[in-house]
C-alpha positions in Angstrom: 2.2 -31.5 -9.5 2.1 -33.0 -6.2 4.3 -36.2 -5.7 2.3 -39.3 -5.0 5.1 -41.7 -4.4 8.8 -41.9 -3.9 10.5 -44.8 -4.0 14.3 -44.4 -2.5 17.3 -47.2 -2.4 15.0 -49.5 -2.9 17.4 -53.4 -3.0 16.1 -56.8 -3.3 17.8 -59.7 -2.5 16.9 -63.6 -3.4 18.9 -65.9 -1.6 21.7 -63.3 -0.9 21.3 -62.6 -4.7 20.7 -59.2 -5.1 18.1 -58.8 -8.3 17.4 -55.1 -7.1 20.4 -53.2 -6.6 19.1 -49.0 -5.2 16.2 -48.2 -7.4 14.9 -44.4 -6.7 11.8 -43.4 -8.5 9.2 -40.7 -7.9 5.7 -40.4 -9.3 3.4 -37.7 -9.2 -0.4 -37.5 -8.9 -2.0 -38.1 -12.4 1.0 -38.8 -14.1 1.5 -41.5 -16.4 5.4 -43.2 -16.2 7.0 -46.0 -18.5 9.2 -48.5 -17.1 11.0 -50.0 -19.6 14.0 -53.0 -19.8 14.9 -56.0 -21.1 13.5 -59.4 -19.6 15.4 -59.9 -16.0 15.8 -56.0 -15.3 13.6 -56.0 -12.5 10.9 -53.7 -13.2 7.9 -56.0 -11.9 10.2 -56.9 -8.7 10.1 -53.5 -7.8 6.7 -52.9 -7.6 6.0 -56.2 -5.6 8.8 -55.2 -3.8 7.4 -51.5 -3.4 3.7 -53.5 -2.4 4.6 -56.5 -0.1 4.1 -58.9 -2.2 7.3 -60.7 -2.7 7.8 -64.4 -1.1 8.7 -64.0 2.6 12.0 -65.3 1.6 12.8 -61.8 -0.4 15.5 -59.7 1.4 13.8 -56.3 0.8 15.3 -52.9 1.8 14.9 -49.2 1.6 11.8 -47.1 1.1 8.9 -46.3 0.1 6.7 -43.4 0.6 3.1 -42.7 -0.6 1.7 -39.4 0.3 5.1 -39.5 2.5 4.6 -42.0 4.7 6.2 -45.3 4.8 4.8 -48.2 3.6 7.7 -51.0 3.6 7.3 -53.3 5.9 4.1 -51.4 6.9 1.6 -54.3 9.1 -0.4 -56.2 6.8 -3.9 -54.5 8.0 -2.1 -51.1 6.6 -1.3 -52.6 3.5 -4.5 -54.4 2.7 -5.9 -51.0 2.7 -3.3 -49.5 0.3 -3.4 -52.5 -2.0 -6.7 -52.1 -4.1 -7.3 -48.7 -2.3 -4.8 -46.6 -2.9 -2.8 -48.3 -5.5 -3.7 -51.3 -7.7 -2.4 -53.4 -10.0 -2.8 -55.4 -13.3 -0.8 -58.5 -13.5 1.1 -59.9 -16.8 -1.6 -63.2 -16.5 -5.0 -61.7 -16.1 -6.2 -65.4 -16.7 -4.1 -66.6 -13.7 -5.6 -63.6 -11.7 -8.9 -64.4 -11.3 -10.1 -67.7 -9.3 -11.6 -69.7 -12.0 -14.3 -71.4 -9.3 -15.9 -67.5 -8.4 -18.2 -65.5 -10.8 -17.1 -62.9 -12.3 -19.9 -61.0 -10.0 -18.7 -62.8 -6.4 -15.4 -61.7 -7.2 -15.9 -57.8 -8.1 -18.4 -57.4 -5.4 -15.5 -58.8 -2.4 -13.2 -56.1 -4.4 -16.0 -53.3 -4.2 -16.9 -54.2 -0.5 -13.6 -54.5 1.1 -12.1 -50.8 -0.2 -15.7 -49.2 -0.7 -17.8 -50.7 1.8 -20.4 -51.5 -0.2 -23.6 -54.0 0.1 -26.5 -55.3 -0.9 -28.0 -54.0 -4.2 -25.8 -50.7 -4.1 -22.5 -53.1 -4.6 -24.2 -55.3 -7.4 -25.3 -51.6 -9.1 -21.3 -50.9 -9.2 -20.1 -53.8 -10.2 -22.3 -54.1 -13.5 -21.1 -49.8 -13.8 -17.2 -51.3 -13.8 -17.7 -54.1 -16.4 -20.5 -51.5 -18.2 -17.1 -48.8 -18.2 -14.7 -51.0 -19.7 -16.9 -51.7 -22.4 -17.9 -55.4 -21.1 -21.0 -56.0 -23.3 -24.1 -56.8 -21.8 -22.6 -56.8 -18.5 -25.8 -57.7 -16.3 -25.3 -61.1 -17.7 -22.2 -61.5 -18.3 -21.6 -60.9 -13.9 -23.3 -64.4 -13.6 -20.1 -65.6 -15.7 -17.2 -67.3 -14.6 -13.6 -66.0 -16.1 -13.4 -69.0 -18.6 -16.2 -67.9 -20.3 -14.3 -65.0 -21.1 -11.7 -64.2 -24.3 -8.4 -63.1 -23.5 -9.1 -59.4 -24.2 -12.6 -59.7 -21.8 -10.2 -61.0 -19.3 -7.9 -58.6 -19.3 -10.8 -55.6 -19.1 -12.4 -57.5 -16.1 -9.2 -57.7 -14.4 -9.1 -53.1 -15.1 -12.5 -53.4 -13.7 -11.7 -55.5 -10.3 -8.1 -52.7 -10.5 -10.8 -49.4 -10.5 -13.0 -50.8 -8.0 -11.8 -48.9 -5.0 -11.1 -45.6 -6.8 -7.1 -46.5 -6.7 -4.9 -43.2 -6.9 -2.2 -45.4 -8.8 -2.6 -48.0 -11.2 0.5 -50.3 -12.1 -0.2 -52.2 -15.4 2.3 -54.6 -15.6 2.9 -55.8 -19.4 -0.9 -55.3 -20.0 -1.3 -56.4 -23.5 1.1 -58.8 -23.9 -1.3 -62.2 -24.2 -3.1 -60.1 -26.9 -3.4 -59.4 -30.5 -2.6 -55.8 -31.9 -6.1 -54.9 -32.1 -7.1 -56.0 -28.9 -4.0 -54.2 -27.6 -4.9 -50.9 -29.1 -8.1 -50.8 -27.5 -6.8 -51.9 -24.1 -4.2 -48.7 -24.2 -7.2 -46.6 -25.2 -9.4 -48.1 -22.2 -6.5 -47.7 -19.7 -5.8 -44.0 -21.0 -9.4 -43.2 -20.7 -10.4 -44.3 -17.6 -7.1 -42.4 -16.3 -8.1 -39.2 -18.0 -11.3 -39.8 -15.9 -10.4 -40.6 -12.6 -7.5 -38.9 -12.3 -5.6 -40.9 -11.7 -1.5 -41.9 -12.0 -0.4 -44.7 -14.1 3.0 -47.1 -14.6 2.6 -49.1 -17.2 5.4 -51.8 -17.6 6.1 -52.8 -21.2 8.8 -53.8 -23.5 7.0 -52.3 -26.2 8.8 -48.8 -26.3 6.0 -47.5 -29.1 3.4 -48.0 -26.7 5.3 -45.5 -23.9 5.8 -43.4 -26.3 2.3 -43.1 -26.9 0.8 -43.5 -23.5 3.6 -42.2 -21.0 4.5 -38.5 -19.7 8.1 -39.8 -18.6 9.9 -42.7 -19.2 12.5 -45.0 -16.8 14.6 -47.3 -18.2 15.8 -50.6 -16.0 18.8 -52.3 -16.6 20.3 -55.2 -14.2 17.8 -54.3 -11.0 18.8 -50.4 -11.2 17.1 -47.1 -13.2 19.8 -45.9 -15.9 18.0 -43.4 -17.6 14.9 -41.4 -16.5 13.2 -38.3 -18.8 10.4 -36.9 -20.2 8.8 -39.3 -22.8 9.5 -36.5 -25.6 13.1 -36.0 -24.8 14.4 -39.6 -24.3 12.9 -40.5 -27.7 14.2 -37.9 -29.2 17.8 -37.9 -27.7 18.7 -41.1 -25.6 21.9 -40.4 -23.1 22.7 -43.5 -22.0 23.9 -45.7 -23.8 21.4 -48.7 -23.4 18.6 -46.3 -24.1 20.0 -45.3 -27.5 20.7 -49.6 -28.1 16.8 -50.1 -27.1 15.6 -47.0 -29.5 18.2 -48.0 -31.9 15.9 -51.4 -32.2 12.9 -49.9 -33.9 12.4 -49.2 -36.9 11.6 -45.4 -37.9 7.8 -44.9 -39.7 8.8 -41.9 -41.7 12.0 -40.5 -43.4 15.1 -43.1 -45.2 14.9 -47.1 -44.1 18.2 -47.9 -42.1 19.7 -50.9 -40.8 18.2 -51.8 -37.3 20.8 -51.8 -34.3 21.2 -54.6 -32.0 22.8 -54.9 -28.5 25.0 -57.5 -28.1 25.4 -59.8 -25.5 23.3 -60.4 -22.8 21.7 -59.1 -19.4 24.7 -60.0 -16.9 23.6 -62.8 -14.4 22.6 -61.5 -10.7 24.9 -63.8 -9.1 27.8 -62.9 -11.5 27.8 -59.4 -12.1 30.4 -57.6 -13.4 32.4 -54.8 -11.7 31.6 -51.2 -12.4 29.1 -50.5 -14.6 26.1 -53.7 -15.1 26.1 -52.4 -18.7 29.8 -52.0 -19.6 30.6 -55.4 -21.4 28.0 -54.6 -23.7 28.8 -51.2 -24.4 30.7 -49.6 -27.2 31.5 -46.5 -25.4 32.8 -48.2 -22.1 36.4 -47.5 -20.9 38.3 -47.9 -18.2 36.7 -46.1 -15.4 33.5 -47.5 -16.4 34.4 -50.8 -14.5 35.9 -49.2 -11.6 32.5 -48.4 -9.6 28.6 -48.8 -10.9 27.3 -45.1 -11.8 25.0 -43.4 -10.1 21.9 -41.9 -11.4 22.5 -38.5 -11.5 20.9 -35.3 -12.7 21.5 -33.6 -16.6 19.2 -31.7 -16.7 15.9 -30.2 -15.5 13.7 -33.9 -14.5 16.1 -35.6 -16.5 18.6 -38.5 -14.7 20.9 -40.8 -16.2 23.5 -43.2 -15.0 26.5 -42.9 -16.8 30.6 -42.0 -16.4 30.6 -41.2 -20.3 27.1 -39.7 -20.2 28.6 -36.6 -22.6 30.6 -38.9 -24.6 27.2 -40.8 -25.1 25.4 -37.6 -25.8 27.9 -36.6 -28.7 27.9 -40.1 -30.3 24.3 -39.6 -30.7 24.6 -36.1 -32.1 27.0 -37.7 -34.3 24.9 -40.4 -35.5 22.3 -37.6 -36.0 24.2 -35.3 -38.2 25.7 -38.1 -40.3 
């Protein structure tokens, strides 16, 4: 597979706070990745980050390649096309997304004509193709509609519609069914999956629901505390967590088949930006820590073939899990 983008040392900074601390994530072309964390971890800041559209105030460094060139800090006429174009993205708050004084119509039509160049009855064609893909019922009507008129779900699926409207190579669904009840989530996943199958394209979908990446994602990247602590295959890091915050998030859910067990939970809480603790974000909360885990914050660091993990006591980790396993 060919790598889309690669995102290297990538630090945020609010205030001389530092809520990204080095992230470094690659994504290849039609791959579908799951970025996983507790609230605070920073996996939407780094895809703001990654897009330009933090708050001026944001101390953003390192880089970010797509195709291999650099678009941090890349002049806004560059990024307008990349945004949309090239890579899109679904917010958390579809409602707050749309401008509630536009139809739903004036508002897919400026999408389709500022990426695709389209006008004039070929534009109006495409946009009532969009809200006809992702299953918009009657959607010649429903264009002349303004986004209250809409239910949470139909929001949602307007806002995938107004994402595909320039053919993006990369979609970023940021928490994407969180507003929404379990049905209306299943079918959003199954939308988002298809239209992806489709168009080929790559996908990062941002959840805290770790059955939906399982179900949805080819690898997985788990956030703690502005960094990447574990990366993997979807398969393998369900299977057999390394680090130790990935086997506390797993730990969490409760198993569908085999003997009912006590659910784990991780105590404590994510460290403060401002106060973090030396070493290792994750050490006061760990079980496994020692003493060298608070002498210097881990790296991430191969185990294995496409497999990364940040962690002193990643073996020690791996044979507690074994452990667990055989008992």
């Amino acid at each position: 597979m060919t790598q889309l983008i690669a995102i290297a040392g990538l630090s945020v900074a609010f205030s001389g706070v530092p809520v990204l601390r080095g992230v470094d994530l690659a994504l290849q072309k039609g791959e579908a990745l799951g970025l996983v964390g507790e609230s605070g971890s920073g996996k939407s800041v780094t895809w703001l980050a990654a897009l330009g559209l933090l708050p001026r105030h944001a101390q953003v460094a390192g880089s970010v390649r797509l195709d291999g060139r650099e678009i941090l800090g890349a002049p806004s006429a560059e990024l307008d096309h990349v945004r949309g174009g090239r890579i899109a993205m679904i917010f958390q708050d579809p409602a707050s997304a749309l401008n509630p004084v536009l139809t739903i119509r004036k508002q897919l039509c400026e999408a389709l004509a500022l990426h695709r160049d389209l006008s004039g009855e070929a534009v109006k064609a495409e946009a009532r193709r969009l809200l006809d893909l992702v299953g918009i019922p009657d959607a010649a009507r429903r264009l002349s509609a303004y986004p209250h008129e809409f239910s949470g779900g139909q929001v949602q699926r307007v806002m995938i519609a107004m994402a595909l409207a320039g053919n993006p190579d990369l979609l970023i669904a940021d928490e994407p069914t969180t507003a929404l009840d379990a049905t209306i989530q299943a079918q959003i996943l199954e939308l988002l999956s298809l239209v992806r199958r489709e168009m080929g394209m790559a996908m990062v979908l941002i959840s805290h629901d770790l059955g939906v990446v399982a179900e949805n994602c080819d690898r997985v990247a788990v956030m703690y505390a502005g960094r990447i602590v574990e990366a993997a295959p979807s398969n393998q890091l369900f299977a057999d967590p390394v680090h130790p915050y990935a086997q506390g998030l797993i730990g969490a859910l409760p198993p569908l088949d085999g003997p009912r067990r006590r659910l784990t939970a991780i105590p404590g809480t994510v460290p403060d930006p401002a106060h973090m603790p030396s070493g290792c974000a994750y050490a006061p909360r760990c079980a496994l820590a020692g003493e060298s885990c608070g002498l210097a914050a881990p790296t991430l660091a191969p185990i294995a073939d496409d497999r990364s993990v940040a962690c002193v006591r990643a073996e020690a980790s791996r044979r507690a899990v074994l452990g667990m396993a055989a008992e």
